[in-house]
Backbone bond lengths (Angstrom), bond angles and torsions (degrees), N, CA, C in turn:
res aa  C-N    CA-C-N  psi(-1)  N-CA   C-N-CA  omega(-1)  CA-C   N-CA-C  phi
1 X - - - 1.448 - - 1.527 109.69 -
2 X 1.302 117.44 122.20 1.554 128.89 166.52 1.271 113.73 -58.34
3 X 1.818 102.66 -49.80 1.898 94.38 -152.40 1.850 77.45 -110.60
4 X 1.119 115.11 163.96 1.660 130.75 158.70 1.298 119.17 -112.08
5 X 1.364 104.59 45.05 1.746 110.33 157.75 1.293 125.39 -63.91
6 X 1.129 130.53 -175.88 1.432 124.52 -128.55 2.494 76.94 -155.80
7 X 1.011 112.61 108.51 1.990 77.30 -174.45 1.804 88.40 -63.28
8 X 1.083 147.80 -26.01 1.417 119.09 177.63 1.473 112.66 -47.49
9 X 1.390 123.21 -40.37 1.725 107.17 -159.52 1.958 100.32 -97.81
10 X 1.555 102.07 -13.65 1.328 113.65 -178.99 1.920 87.48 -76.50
11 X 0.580 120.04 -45.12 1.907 111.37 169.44 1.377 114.44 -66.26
12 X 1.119 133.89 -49.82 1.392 121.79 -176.35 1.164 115.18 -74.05
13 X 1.529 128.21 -44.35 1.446 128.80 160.66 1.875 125.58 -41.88
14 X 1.706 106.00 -40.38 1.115 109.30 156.12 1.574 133.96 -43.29
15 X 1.366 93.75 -45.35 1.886 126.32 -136.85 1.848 73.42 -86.63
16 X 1.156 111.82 -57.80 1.451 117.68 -159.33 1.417 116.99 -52.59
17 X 1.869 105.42 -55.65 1.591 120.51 173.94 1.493 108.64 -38.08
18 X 1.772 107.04 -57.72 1.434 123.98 -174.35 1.567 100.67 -35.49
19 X 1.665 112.80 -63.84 1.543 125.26 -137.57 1.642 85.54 -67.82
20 X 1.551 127.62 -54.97 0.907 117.99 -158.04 1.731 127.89 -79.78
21 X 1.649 100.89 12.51 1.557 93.76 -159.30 1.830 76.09 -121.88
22 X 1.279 121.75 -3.07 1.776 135.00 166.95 1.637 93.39 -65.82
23 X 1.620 107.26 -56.76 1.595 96.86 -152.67 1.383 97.36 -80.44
24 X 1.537 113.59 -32.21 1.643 93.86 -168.91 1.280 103.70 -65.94
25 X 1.507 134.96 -53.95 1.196 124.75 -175.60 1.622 136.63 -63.59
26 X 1.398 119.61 8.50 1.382 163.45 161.56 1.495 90.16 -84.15
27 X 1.341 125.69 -105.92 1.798 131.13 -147.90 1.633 88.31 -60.46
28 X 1.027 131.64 -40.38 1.558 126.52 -138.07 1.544 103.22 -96.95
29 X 1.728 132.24 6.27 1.181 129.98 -121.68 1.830 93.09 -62.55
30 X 1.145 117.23 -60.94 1.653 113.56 -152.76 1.466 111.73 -50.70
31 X 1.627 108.26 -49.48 1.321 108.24 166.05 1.713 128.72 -82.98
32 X 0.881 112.63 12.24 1.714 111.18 160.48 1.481 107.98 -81.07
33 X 1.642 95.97 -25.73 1.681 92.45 -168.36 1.204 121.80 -90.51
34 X 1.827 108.72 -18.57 1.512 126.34 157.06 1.734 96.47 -41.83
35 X 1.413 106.62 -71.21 1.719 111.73 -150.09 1.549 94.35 -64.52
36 X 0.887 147.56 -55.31 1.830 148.76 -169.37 1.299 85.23 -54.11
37 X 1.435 135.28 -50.15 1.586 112.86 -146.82 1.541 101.68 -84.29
38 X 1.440 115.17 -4.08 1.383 86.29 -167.54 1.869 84.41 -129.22
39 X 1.272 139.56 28.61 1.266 149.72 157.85 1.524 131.29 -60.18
40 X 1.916 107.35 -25.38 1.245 96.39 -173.99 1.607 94.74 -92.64
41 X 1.165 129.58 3.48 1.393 126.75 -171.98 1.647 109.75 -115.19
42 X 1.458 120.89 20.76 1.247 123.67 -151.47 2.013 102.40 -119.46
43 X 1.782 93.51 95.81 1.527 89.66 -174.90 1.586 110.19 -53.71
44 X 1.305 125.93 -41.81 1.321 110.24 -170.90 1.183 128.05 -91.54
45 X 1.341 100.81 36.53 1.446 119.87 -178.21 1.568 100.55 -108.18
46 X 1.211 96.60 -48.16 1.697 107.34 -175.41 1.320 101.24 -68.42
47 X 0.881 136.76 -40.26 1.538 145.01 -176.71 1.541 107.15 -47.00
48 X 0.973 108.85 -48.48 2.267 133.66 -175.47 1.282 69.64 -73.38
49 X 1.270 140.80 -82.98 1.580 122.52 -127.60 1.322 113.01 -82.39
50 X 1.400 114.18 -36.99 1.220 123.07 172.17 1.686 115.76 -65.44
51 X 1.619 121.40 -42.75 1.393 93.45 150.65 1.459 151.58 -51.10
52 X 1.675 96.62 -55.66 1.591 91.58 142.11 1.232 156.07 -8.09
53 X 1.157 96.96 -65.06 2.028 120.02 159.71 1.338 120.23 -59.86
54 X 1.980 111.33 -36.02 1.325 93.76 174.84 1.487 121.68 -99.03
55 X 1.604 117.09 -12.00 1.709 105.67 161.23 1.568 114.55 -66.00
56 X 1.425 121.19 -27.10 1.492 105.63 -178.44 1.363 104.10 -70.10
57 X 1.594 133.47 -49.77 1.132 142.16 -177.04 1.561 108.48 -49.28
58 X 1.138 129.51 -46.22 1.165 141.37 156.65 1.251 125.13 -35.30
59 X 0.992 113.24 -81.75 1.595 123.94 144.85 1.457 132.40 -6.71
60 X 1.345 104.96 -65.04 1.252 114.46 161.62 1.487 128.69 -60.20
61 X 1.111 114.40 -45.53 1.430 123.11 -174.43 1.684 100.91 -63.81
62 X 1.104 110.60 -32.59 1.570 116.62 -156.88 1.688 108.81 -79.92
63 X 1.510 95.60 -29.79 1.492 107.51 -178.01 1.525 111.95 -120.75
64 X 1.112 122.38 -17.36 1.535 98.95 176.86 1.470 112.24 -90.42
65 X 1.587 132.48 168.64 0.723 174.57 -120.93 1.523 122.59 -120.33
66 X 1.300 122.98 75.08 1.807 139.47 -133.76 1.489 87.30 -113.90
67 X 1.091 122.42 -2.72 1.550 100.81 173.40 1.658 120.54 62.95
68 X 1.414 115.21 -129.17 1.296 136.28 154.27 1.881 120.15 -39.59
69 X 1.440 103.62 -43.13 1.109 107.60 169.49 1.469 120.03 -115.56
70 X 1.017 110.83 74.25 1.384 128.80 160.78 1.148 109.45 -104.89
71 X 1.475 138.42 17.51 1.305 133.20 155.55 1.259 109.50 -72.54
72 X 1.680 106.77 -40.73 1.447 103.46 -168.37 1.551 142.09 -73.37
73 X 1.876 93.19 2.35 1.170 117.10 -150.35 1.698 104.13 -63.12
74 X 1.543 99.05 -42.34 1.865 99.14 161.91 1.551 131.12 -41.68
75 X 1.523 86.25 -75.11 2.304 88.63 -179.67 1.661 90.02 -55.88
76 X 1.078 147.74 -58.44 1.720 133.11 -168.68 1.805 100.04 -32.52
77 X 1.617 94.57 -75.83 1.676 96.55 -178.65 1.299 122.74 -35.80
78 X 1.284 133.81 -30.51 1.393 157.44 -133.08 1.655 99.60 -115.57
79 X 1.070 115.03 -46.14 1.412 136.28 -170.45 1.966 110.89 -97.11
80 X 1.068 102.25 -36.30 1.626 100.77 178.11 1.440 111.71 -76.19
81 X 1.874 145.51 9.52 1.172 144.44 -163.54 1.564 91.18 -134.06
82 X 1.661 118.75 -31.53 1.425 112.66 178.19 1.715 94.87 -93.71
83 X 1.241 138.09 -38.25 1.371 111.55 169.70 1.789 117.02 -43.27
84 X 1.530 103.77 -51.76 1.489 95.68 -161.86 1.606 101.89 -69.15
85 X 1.362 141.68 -36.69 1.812 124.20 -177.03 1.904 85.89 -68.81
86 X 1.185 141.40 -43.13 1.103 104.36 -164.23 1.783 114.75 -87.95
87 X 0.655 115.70 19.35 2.049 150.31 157.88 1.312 90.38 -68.19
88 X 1.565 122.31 -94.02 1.280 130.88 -151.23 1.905 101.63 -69.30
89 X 1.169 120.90 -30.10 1.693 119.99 167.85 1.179 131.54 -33.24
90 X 1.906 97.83 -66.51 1.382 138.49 -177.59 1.335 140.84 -120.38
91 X 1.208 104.07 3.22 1.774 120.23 165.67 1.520 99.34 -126.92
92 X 1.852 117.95 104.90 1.198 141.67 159.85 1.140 104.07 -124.31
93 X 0.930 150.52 10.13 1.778 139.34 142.07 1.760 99.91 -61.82
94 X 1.083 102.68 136.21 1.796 113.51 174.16 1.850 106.52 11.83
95 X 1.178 86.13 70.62 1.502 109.85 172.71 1.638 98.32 -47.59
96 X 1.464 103.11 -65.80 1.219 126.94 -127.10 2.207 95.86 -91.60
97 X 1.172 91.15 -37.38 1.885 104.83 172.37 1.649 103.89 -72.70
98 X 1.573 116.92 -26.22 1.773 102.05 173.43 1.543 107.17 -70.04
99 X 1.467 110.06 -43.86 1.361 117.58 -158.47 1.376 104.87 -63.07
100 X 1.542 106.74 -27.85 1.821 90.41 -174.23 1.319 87.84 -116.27
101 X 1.447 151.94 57.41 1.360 136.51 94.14 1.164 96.19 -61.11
102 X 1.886 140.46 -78.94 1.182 96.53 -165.26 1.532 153.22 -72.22
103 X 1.138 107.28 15.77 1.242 112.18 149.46 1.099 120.74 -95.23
104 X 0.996 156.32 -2.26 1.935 149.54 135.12 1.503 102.10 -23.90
105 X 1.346 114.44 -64.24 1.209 138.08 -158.74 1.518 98.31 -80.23
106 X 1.156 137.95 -25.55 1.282 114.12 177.06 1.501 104.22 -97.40
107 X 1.623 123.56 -11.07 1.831 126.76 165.40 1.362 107.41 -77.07
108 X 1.362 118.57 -24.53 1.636 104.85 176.90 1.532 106.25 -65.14
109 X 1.283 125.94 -36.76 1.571 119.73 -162.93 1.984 117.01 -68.15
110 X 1.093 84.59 -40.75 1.552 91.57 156.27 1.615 119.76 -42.94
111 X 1.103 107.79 -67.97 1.578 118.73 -167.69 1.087 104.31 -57.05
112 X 1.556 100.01 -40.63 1.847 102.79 -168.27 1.589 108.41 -55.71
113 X 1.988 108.04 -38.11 1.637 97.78 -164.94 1.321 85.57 -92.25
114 X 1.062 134.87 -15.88 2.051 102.43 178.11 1.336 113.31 -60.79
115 X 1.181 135.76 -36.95 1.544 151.75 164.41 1.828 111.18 -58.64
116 X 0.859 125.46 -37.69 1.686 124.15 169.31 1.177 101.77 -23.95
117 X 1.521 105.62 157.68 1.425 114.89 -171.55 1.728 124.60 -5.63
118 X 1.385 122.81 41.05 1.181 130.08 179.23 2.276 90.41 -88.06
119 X 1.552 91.69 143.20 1.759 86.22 165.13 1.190 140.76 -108.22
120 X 1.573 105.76 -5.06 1.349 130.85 -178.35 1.750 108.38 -40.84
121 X 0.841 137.68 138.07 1.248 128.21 177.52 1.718 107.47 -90.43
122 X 0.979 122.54 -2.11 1.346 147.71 147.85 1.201 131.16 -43.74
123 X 1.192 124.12 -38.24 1.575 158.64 162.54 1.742 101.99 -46.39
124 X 1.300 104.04 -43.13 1.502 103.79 -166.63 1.460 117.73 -87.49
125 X 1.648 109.35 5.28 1.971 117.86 151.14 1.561 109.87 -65.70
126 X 1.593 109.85 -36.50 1.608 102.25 -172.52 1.620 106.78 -90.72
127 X 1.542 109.31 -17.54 1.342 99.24 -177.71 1.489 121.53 -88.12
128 X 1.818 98.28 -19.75 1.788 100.88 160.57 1.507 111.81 -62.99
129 X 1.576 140.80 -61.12 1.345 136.89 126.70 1.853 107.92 33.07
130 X 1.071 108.94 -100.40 1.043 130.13 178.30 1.535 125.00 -38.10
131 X 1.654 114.92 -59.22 1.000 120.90 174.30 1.771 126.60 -65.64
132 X 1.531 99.16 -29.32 1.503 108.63 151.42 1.631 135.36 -66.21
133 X 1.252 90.19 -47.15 2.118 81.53 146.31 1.227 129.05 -65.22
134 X 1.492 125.08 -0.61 1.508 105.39 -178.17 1.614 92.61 -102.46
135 X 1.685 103.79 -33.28 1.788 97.72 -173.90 1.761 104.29 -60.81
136 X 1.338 114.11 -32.14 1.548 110.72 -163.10 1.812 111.51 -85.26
137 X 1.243 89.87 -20.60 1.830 103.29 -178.69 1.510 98.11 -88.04
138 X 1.582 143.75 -23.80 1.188 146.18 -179.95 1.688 98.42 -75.14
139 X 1.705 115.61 -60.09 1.533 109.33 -178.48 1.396 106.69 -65.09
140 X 1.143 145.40 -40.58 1.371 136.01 164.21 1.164 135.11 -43.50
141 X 1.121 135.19 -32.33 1.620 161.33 156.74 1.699 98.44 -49.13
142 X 1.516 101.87 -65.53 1.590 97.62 -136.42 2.089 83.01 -109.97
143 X 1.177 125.66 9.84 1.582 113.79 -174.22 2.054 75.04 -144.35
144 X 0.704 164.60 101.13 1.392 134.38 137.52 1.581 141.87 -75.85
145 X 1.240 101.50 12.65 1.371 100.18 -155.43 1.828 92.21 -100.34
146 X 1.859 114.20 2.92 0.933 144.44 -142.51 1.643 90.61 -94.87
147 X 1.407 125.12 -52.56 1.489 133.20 163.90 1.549 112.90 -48.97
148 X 1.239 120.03 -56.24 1.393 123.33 154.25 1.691 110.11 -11.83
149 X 1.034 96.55 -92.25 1.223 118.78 -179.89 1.828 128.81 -40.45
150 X 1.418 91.19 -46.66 1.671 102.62 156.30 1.173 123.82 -34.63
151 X 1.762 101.41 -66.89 1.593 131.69 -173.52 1.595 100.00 -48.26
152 X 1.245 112.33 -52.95 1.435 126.73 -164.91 1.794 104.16 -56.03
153 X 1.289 113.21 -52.66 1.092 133.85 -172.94 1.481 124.02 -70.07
154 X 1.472 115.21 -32.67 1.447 116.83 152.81 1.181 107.02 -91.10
155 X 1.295 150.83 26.16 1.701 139.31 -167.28 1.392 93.58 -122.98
156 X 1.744 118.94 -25.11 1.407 113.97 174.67 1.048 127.97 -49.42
157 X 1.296 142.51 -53.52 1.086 155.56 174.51 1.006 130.07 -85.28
158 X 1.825 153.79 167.06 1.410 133.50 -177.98 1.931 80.87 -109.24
159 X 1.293 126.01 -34.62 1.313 112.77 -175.17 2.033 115.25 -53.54
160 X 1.453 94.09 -27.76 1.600 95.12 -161.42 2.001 96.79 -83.65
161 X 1.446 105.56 -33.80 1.508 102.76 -164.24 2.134 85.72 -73.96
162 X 0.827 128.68 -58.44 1.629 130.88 -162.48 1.666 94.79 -51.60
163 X 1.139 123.42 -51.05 1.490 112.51 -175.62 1.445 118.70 -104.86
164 X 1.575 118.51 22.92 1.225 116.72 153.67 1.697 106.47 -89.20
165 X 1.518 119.32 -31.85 1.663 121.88 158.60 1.083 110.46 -67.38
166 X 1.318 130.62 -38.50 1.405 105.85 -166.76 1.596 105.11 -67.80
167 X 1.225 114.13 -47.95 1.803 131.26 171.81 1.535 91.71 -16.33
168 X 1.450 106.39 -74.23 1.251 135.98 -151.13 1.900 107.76 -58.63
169 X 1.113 108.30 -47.08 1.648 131.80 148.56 1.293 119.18 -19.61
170 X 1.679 98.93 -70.68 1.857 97.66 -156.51 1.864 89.52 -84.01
171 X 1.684 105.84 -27.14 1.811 102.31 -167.85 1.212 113.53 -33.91
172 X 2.124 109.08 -51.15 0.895 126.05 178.14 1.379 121.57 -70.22
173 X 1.469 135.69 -40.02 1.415 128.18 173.97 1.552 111.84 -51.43
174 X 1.848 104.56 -35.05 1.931 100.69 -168.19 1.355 92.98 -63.13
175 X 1.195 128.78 -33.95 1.806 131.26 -150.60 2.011 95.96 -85.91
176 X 1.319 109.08 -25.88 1.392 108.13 175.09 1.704 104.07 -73.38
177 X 1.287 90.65 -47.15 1.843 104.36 -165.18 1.995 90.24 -53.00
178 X 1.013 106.15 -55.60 1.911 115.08 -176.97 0.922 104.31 -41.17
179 X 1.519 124.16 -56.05 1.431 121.21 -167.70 1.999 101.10 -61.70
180 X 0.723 105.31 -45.34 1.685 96.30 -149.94 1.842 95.64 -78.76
181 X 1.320 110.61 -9.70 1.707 107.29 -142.08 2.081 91.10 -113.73
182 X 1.707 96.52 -62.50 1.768 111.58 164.75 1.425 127.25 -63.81
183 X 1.316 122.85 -42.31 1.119 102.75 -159.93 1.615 114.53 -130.55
């Protein structure tokens, strides 16, 4: 195990992000939809996320547990600070939509081990959770123009943006309610 979550605090930490990015985008509607619409094109957005990505990535490499390849653990270190300036150089197309696929993908792994051999059948709200950040952080990475398009697609309507938060709302309250009640 990398992370030593707890799936109780790996749910409330979930449950919480969820609740609050439900209500802002619920109370906040006109301007949430300002900031989303103009996010996948937003260098200094990507910049935050993409740092982000590389102290956790960093992080990881430095401390977990490579087995067989723990030779590599140097050129990785060595190589993850010259990937990211040559990231920020030469990848300005949706800077900012790669960087947070990869971070989807590095929040799914968490969730995934708080849920490990857990039996609750309960477990499998945070592990659906999870598995949807890796599918949505995979099309983001490797299609991006694909978030674009998302945004576009719930922003049409006021019915689709209110009950893609509200969704987004209770996902997170059940995953709060789990923590305190399941696990």
């Amino acid at each position: 195990m990398i992370y030593h979550f707890s799936l109780q605090m790996a749910a409330l930490f979930a449950g919480a992000i969820l609740c609050l990015l439900g209500a802002f985008g619920f109370a906040m509607e006109s301007s949430a939809r300002d900031i989303l619409a103009a996010f996948p094109r937003s260098r200094g957005a990507g910049i935050v996320l993409l740092s982000i990505d590389l102290v956790w990535s960093f992080w990881l490499v430095s401390t977990m547990e490579m087995g067989e390849f723990s030779s590599f653990r140097r050129p990785f270190l060595i190589i993850l600070p010259i990937g990211f300036f040559l990231t920020l150089r030469f990848v300005d197309e949706f800077l900012a939509v790669r960087a947070l696929g990869i971070l989807a993908l590095l929040m799914a792994e968490p969730l995934l081990d708080a849920a490990f051999f857990r039996y609750e059948s309960s477990r499998l709200v945070l592990t659906v959770l999870a598995y949807l950040l890796v599918v949505l952080g995979l099309i983001w990475v490797m299609v991006p123009y694909k978030l674009r398009d998302q945004i576009g697609w719930f922003s049409k309507t006021t019915a689709r943006w209110r009950g893609l938060h509200a969704f987004v709302f209770v996902y997170g309250a059940t995953l709060i309610a789990l923590a305190f009640l399941s696990y």
